[in-house]
N, CA, C and O atoms as a CHARMM CRD file, in Angstrom:
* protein
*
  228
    1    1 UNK  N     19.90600   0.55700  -5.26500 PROA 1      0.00000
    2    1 UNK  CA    19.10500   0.43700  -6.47000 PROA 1      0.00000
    3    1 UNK  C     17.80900  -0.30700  -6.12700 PROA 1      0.00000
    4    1 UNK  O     17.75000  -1.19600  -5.27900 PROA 1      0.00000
    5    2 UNK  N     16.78100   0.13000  -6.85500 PROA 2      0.00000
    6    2 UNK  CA    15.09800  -0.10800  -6.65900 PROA 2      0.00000
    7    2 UNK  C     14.95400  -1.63800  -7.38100 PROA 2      0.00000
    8    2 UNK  O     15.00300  -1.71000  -8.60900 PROA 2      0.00000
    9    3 UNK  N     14.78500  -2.78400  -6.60400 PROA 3      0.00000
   10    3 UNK  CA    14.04000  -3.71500  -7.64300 PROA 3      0.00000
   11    3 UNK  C     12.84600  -3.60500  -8.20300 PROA 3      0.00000
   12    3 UNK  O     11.90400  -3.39700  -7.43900 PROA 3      0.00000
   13    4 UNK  N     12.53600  -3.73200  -9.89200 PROA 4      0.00000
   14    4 UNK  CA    11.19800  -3.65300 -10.04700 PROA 4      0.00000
   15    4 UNK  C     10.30400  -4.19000  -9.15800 PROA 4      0.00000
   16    4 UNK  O      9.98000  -3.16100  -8.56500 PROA 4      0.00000
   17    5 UNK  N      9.54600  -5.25100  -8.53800 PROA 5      0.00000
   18    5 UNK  CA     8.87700  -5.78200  -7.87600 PROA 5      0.00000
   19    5 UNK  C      9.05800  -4.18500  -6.31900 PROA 5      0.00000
   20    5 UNK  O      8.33600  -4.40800  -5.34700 PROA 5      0.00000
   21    6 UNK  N      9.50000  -3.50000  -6.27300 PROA 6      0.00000
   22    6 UNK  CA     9.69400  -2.42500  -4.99100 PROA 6      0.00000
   23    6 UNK  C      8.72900  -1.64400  -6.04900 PROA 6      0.00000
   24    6 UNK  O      7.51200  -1.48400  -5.95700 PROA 6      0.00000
   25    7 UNK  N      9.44500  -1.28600  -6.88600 PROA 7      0.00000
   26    7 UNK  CA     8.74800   0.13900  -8.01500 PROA 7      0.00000
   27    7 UNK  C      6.91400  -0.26600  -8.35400 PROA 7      0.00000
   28    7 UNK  O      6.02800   0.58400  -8.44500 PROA 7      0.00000
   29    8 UNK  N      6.70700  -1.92500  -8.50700 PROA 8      0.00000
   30    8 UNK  CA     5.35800  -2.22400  -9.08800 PROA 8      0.00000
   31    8 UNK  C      4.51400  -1.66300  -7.58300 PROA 8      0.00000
   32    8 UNK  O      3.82200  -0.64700  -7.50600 PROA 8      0.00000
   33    9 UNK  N      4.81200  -2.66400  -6.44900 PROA 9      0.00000
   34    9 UNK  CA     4.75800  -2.82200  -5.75000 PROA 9      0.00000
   35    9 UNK  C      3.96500  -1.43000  -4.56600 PROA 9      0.00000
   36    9 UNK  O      2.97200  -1.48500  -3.84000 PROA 9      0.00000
   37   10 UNK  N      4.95700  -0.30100  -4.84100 PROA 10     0.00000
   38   10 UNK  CA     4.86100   1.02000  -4.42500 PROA 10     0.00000
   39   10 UNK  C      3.94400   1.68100  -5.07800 PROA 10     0.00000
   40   10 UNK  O      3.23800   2.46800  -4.44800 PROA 10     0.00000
   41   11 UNK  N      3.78300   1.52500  -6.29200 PROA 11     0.00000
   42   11 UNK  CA     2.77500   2.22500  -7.47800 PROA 11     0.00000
   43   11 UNK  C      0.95600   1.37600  -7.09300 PROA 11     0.00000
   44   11 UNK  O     -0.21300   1.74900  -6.99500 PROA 11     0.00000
   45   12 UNK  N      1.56600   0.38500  -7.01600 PROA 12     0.00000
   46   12 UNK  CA     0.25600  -0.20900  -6.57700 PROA 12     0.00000
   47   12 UNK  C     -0.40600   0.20400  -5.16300 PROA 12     0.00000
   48   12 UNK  O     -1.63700   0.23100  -5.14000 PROA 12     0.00000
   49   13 UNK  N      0.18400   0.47700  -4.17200 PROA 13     0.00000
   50   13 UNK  CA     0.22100   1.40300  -3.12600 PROA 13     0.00000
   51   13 UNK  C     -0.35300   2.16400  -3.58900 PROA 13     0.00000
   52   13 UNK  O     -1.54300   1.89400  -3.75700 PROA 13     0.00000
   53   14 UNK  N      0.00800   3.15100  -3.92600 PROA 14     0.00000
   54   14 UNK  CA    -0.30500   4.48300  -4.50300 PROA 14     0.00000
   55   14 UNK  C     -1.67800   4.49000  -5.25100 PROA 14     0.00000
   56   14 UNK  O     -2.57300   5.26100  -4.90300 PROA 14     0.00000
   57   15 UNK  N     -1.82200   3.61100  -6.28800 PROA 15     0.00000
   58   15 UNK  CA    -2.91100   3.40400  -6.36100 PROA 15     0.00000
   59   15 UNK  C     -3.89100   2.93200  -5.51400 PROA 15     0.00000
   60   15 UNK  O     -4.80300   3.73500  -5.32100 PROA 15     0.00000
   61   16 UNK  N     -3.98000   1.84000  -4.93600 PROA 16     0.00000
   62   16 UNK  CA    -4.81500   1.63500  -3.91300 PROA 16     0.00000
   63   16 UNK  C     -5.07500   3.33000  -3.15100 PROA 16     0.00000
   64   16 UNK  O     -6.16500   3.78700  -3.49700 PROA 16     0.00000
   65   17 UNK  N     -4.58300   3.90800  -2.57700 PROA 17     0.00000
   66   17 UNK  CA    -4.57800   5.21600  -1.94100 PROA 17     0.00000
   67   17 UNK  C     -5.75800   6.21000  -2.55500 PROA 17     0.00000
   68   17 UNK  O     -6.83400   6.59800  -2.10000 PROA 17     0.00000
   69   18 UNK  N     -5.00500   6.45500  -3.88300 PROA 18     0.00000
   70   18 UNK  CA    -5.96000   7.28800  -4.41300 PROA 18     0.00000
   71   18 UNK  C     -7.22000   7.11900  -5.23300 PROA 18     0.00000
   72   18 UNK  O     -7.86900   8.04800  -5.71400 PROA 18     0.00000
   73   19 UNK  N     -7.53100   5.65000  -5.35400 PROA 19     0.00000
   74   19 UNK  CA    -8.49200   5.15600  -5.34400 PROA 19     0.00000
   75   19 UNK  C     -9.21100   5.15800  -4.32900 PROA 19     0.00000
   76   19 UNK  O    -10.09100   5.91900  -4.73300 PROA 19     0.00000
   77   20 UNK  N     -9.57200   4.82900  -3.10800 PROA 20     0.00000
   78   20 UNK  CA    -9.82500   4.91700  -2.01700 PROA 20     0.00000
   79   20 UNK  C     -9.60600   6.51200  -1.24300 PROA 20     0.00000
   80   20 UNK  O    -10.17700   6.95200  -0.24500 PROA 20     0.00000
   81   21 UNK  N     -9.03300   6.86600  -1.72200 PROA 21     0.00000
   82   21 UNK  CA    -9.63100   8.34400  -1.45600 PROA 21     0.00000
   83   21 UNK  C    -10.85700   9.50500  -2.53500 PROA 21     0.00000
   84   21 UNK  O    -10.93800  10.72200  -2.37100 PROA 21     0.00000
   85   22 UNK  N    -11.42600   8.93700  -3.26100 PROA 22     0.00000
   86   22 UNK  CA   -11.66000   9.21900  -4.33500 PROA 22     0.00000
   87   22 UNK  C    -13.14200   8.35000  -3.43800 PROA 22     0.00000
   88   22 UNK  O    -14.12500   8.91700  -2.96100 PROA 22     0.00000
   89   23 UNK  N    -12.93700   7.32800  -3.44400 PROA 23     0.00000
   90   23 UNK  CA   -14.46500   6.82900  -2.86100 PROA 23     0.00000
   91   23 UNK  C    -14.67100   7.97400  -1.34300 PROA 23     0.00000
   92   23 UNK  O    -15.77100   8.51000  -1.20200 PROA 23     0.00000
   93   24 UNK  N    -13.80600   8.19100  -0.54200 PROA 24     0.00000
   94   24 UNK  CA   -13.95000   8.26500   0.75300 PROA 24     0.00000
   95   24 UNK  C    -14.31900   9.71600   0.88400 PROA 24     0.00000
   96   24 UNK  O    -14.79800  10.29600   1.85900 PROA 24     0.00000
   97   25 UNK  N    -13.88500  10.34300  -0.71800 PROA 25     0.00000
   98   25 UNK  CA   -13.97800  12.34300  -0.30400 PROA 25     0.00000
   99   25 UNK  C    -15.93200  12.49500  -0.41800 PROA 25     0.00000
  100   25 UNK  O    -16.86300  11.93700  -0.99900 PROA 25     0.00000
  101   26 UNK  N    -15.72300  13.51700   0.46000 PROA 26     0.00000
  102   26 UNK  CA   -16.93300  14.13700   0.44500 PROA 26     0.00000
  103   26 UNK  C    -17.97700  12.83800   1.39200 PROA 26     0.00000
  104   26 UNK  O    -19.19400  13.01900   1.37400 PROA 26     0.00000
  105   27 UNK  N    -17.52500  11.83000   2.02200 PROA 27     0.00000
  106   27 UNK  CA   -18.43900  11.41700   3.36000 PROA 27     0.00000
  107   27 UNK  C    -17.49600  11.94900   4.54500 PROA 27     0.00000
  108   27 UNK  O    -16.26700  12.00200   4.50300 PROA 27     0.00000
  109   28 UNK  N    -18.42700  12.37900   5.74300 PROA 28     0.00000
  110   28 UNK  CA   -18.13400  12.87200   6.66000 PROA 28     0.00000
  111   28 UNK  C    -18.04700  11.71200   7.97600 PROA 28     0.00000
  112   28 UNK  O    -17.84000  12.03500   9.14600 PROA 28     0.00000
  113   29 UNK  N    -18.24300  10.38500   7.51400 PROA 29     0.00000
  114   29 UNK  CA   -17.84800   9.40000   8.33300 PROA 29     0.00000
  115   29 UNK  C    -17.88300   8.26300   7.64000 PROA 29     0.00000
  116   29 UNK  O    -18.68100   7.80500   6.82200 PROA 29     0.00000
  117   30 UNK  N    -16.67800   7.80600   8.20000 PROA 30     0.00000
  118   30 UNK  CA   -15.96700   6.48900   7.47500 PROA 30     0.00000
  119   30 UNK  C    -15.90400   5.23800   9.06000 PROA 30     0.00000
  120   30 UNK  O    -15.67900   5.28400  10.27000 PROA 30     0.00000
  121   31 UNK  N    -16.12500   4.64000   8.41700 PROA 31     0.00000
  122   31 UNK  CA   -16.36900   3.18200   9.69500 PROA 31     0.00000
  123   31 UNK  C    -14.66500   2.49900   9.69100 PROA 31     0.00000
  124   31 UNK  O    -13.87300   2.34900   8.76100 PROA 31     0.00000
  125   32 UNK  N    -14.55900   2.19500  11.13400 PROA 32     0.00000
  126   32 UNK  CA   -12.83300   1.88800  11.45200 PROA 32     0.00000
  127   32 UNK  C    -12.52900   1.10000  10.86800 PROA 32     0.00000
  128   32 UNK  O    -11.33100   0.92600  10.64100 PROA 32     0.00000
  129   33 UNK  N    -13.73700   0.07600  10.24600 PROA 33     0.00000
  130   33 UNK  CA   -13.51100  -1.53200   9.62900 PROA 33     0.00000
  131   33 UNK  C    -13.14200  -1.06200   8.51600 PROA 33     0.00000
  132   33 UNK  O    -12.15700  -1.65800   8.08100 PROA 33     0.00000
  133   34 UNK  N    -13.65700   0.07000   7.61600 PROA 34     0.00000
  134   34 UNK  CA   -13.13500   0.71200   6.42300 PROA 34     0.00000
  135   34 UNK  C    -11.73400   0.85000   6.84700 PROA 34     0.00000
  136   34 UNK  O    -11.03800  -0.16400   6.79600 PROA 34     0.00000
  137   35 UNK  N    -11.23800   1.90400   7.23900 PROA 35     0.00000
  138   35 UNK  CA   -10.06400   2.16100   7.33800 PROA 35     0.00000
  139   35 UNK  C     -8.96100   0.80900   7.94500 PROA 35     0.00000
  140   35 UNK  O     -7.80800   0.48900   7.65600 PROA 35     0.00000
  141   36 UNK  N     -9.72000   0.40500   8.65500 PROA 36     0.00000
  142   36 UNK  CA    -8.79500  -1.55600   8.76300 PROA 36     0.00000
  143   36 UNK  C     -8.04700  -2.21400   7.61200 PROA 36     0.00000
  144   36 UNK  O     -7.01400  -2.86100   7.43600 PROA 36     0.00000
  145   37 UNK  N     -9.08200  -1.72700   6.90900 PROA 37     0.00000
  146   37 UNK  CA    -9.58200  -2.65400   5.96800 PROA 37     0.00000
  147   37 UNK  C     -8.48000  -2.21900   4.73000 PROA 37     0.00000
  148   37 UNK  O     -7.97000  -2.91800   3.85400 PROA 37     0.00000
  149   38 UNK  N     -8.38600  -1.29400   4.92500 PROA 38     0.00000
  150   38 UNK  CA    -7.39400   0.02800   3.53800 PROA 38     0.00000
  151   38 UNK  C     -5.82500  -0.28300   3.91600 PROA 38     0.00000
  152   38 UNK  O     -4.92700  -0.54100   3.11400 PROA 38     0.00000
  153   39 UNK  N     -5.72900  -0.19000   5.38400 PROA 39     0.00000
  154   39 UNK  CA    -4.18200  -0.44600   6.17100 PROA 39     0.00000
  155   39 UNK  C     -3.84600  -1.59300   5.87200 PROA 39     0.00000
  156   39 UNK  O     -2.67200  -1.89300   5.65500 PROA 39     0.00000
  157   40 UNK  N     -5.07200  -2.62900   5.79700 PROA 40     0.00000
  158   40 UNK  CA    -3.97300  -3.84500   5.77200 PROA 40     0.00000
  159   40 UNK  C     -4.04000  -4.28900   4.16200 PROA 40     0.00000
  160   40 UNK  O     -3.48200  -5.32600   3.80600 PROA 40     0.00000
  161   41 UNK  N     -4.54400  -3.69200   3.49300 PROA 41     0.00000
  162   41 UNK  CA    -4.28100  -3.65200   2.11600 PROA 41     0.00000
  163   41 UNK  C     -3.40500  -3.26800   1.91700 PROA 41     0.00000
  164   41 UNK  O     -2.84400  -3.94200   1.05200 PROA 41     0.00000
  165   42 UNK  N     -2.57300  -2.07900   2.38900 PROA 42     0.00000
  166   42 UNK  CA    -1.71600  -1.14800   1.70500 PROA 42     0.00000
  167   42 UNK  C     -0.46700  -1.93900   2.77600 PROA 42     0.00000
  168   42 UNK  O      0.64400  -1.96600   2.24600 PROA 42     0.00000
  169   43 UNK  N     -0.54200  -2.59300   4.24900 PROA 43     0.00000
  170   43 UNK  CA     0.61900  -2.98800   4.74300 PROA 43     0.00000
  171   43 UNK  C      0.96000  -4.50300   3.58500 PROA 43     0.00000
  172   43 UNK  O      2.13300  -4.74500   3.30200 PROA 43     0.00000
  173   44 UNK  N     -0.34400  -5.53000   2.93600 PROA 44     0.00000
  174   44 UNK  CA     0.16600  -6.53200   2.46900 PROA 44     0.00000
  175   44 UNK  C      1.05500  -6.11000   1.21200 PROA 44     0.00000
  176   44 UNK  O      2.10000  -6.74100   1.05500 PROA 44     0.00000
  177   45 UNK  N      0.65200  -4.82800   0.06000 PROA 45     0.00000
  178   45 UNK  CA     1.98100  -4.79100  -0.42200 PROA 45     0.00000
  179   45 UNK  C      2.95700  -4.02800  -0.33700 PROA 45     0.00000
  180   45 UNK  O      3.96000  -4.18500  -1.03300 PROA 45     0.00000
  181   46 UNK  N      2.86700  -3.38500   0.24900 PROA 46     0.00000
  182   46 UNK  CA     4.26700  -3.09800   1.28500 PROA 46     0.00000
  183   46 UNK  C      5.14400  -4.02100   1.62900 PROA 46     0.00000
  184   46 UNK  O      6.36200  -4.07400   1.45600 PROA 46     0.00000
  185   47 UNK  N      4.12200  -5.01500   2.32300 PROA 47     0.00000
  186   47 UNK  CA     5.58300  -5.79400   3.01000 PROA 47     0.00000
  187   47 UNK  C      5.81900  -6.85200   1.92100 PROA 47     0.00000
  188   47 UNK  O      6.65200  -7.72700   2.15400 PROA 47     0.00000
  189   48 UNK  N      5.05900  -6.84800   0.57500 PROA 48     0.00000
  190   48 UNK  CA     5.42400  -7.76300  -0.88600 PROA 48     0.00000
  191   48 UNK  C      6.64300  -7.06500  -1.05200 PROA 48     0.00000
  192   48 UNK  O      7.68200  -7.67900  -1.29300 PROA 48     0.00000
  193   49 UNK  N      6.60700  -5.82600  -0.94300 PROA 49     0.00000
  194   49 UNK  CA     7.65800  -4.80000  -2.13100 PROA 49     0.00000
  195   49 UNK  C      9.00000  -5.08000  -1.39000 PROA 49     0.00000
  196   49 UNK  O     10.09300  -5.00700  -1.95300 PROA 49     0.00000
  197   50 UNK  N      8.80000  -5.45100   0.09900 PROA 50     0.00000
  198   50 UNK  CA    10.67600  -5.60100   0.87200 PROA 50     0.00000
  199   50 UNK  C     11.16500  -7.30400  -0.06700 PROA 50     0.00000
  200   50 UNK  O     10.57000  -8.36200  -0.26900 PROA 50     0.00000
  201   51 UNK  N     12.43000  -6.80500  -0.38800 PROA 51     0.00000
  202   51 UNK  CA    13.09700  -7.26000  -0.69000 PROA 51     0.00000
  203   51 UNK  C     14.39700  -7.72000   0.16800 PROA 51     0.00000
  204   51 UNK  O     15.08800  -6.98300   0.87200 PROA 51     0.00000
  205   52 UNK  N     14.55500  -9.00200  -0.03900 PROA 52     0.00000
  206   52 UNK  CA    15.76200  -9.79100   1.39700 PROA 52     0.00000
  207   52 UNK  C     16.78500  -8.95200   0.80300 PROA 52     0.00000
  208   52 UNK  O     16.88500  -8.71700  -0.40100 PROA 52     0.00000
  209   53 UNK  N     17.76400  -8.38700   2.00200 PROA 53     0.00000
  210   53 UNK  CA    19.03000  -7.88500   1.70100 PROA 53     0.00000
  211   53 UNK  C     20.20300  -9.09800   1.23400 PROA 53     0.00000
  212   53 UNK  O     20.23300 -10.24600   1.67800 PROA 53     0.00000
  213   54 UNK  N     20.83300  -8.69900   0.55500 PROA 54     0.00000
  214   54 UNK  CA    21.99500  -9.70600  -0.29600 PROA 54     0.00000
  215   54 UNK  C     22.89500 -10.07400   0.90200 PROA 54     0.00000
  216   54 UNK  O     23.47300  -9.09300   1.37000 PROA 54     0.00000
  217   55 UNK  N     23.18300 -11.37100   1.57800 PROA 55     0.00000
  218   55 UNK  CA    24.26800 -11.48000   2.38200 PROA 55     0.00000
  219   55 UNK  C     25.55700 -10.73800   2.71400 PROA 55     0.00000
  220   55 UNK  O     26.21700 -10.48800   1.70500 PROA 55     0.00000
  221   56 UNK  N     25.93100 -10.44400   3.51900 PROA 56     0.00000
  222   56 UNK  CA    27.28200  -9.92500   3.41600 PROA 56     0.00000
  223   56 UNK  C     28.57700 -10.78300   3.90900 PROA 56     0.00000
  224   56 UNK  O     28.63200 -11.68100   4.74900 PROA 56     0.00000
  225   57 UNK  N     29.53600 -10.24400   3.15600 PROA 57     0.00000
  226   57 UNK  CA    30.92800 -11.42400   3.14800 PROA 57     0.00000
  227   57 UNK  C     31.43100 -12.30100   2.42500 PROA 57     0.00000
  228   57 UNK  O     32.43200 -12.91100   2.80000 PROA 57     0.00000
């Protein structure tokens, strides 16, 4: 089962994405610091959305 904070988390992803693709369509060059710049946006909530697994035993 999905914790909300995974579901916000992922959507916000998603947004970030297609926001940023929406700026990026139609230029024929994008600078690496751009795209740096998008990855580690989209890795910080990503790695918000992991959730600690519940102990076992």
């Amino acid at each position: 089962m999905m914790e909300t904070t995974d579901v916000v988390s992922v959507a916000d992803a998603v947004e970030l994405i297609d926001s940023n693709l929406k700026d990026l369509q139609g230029r024929e060059l994008v600078s690496a610091a751009e795209v740096a710049d998008l990855l580690l946006d989209l890795r910080m909530l990503l790695a918000a959305a992991q959730v600690e697994p519940a102990p076992m035993g």
